[in-house]
N, C-alpha and C positions, 0 to 999 in steps of 0.2 A: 188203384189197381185191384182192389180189394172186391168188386163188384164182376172182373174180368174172369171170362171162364179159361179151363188150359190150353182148351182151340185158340183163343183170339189169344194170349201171347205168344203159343208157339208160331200162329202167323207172322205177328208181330215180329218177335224173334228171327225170322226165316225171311222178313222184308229188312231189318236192320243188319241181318249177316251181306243178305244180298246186295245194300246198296252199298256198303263199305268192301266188300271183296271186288266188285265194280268198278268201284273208284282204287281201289291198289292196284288192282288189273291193268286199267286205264295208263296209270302212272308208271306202270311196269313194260309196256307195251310202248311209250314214248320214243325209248329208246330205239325201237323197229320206224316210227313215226307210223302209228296204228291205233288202233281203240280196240275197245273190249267186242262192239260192235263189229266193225268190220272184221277183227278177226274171227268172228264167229260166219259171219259171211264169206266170205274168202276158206275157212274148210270147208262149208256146206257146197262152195263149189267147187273145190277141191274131191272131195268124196261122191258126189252127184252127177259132174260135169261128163258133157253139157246139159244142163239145164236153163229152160225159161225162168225169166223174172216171176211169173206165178208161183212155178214151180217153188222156186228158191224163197219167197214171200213166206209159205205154209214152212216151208223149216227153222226159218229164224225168228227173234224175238222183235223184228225192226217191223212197221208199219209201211203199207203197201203205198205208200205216199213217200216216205224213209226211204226204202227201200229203192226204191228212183231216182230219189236225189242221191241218195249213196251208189248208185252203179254207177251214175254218170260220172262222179268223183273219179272212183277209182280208176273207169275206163281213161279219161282223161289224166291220170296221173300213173297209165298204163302198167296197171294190177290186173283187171282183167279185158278181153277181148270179146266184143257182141259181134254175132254172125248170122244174118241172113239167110233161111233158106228156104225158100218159096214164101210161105207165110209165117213160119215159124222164126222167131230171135232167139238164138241160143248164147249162154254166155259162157266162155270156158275163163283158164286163168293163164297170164302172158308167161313164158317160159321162166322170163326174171323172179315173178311173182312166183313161182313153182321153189326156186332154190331160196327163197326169202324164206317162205314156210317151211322151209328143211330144217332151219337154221333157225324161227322164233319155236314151232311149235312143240318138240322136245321140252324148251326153257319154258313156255307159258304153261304145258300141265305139268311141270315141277312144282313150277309155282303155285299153280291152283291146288297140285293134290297137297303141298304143304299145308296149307291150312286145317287138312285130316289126319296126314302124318305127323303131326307134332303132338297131336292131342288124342286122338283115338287108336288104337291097334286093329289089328286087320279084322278079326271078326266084331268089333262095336262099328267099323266101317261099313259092311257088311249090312250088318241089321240096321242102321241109317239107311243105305243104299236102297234097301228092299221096302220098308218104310216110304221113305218118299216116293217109290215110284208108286207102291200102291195107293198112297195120296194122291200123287199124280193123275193115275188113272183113272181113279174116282172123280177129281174135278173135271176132268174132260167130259165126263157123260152128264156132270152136276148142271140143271136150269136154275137157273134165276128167278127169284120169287115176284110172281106178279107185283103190279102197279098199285 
């Protein structure tokens, strides 16, 4: 570790918070019978709707492959509803699914923001917050080093 600069652990870091708060998410969400995944799907069309599958693709973290196989799921296990209109497929979410989300997402950012309220106070939260998005937004415009 002794060769690593403070970039690559704090990556590091920010990839081992991520997988494991993922995976307690997952395990926390069970009880809804959901994933970390889908519920992040299901707000984006919650907040969005109606929106197309493209649409909905560029908001979430799920692959545009994912993404398809995961609507068909849901639609199928009538979470959300796809609609037709002239050339356009719009998907909204089933009324049942509306009062599901009433009642997980309240408890799932409990949960998530637990992980900052136990350990940080509101302005170290704060200056993370601002922090990462500024990271954030730098990698968004950041190229990849040639070949």
């Amino acid at each position: 570790m002794r060769n690593n600069t403070i970039g690559s652990l704090i990556w590091l870091r920010l990839m081992r918070f991520t997988n494991q708060s993922n995976q307690m998410s997952n395990e926390f969400l069970k009880r809804f019978d959901l994933t970390t995944a889908q519920f992040d799907v299901l707000m984006q069309i919650r907040i969005y709707q109606p929106l197309t599958q493209m649409e909905l693709a560029e908001k979430v973290t799920v692959t545009q492959g994912g993404i398809s196989r995961m609507l068909s799921r849901l639609e199928k296990e009538g979470y959300i509803v796809r609609k037709q209109d002239w050339k356009t497929k719009t998907i909204n979410l089933s009324a049942e699914t509306e009062a599901i989300l009433d009642q997980v997402m309240p408890e799932q950012l409990a949960f998530q923001s637990s992980f900052f309220d136990d350990v940080l106070n509101e302005e170290e939260q704060q200056i993370l917050y601002t922090l990462l998005t500024r990271v954030h937004k730098h990698s968004q415009k950041k190229e990849l080093p040639p070949k």
